[in-house]
N, C-alpha and C positions, 0 to 999 in steps of 0.2 A: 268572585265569591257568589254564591248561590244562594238565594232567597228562598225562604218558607212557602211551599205554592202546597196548602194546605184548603183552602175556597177556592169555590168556581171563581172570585172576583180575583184571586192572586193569577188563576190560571190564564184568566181574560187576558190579565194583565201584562203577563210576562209575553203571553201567543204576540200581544198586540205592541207593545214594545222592542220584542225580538224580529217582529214582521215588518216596522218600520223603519228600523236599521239596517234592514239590508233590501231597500228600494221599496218596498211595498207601498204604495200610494194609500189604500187605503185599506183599514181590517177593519170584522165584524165577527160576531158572534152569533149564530142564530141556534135556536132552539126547536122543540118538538113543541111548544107552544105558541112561538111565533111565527111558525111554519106552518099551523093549522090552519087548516082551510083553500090550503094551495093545493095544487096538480099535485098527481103523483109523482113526479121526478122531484115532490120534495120531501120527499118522505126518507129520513135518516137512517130508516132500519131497513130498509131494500139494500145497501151497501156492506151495512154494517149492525149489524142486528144485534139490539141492547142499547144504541146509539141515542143519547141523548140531546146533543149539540155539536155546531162544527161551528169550524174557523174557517171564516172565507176571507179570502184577502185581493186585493188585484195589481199587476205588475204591469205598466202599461210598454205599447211597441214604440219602436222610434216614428213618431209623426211624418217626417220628412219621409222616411221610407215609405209611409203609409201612401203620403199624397204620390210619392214618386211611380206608385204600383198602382194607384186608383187611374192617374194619368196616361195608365199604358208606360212608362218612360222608363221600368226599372223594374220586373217582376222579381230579380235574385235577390235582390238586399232584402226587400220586405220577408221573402221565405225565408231566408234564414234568419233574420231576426225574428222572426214566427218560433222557426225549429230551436232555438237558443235560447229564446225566452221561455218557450213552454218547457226546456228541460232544468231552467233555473227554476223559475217555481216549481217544479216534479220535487227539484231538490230541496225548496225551502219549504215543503210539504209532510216531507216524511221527516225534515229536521223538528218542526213543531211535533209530527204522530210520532217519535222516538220520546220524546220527553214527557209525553202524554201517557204515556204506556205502560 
């Protein structure tokens, strides 16, 4: 059943509850006021022009793999759990910008 996402707080809501059912460690919200004062790579409307806020989220790698590739001992697991994670969040990316839209 679908909920009312009529406020930015239902929208938070929903982004931030649907991001952490499917692995997300952790979501945020950041804005064009909270972002003031930063570099230019945060400026919302370089992207996406009108852009008020985004959803940032973070999906972490498997550790083992990480250390097993730091150690020299295993460079392929770490890359492809690299290449596989980043196409999971690509996915749970445009799942959130579809419903946004």
């Amino acid at each position: 059943m679908y909920r009312s996402l009529e406020t930015p707080k239902d929208w938070t809501e929903f982004a931030t509850e649907s991001l952490l059912t499917q692995e997300a460690k952790i979501v945020g919200v950041s804005t064009k006021e909270t972002l003031s004062g930063g570099p230019p790579s945060t400026d919302l409307e370089y992207v996406l022009p009108g852009a008020r806020s985004a959803v940032t989220f973070a999906v972490p790698f498997d550790q083992e793999k990480i250390e097993r590739y730091l150690s020299k001992r295993d460079h392929a697991s770490h890359q492809n759990d690299n290449f596989h994670t980043n196409i999971y969040v690509s996915g749970l990316a445009q799942q959130i910008a579809t419903f946004m839209d």
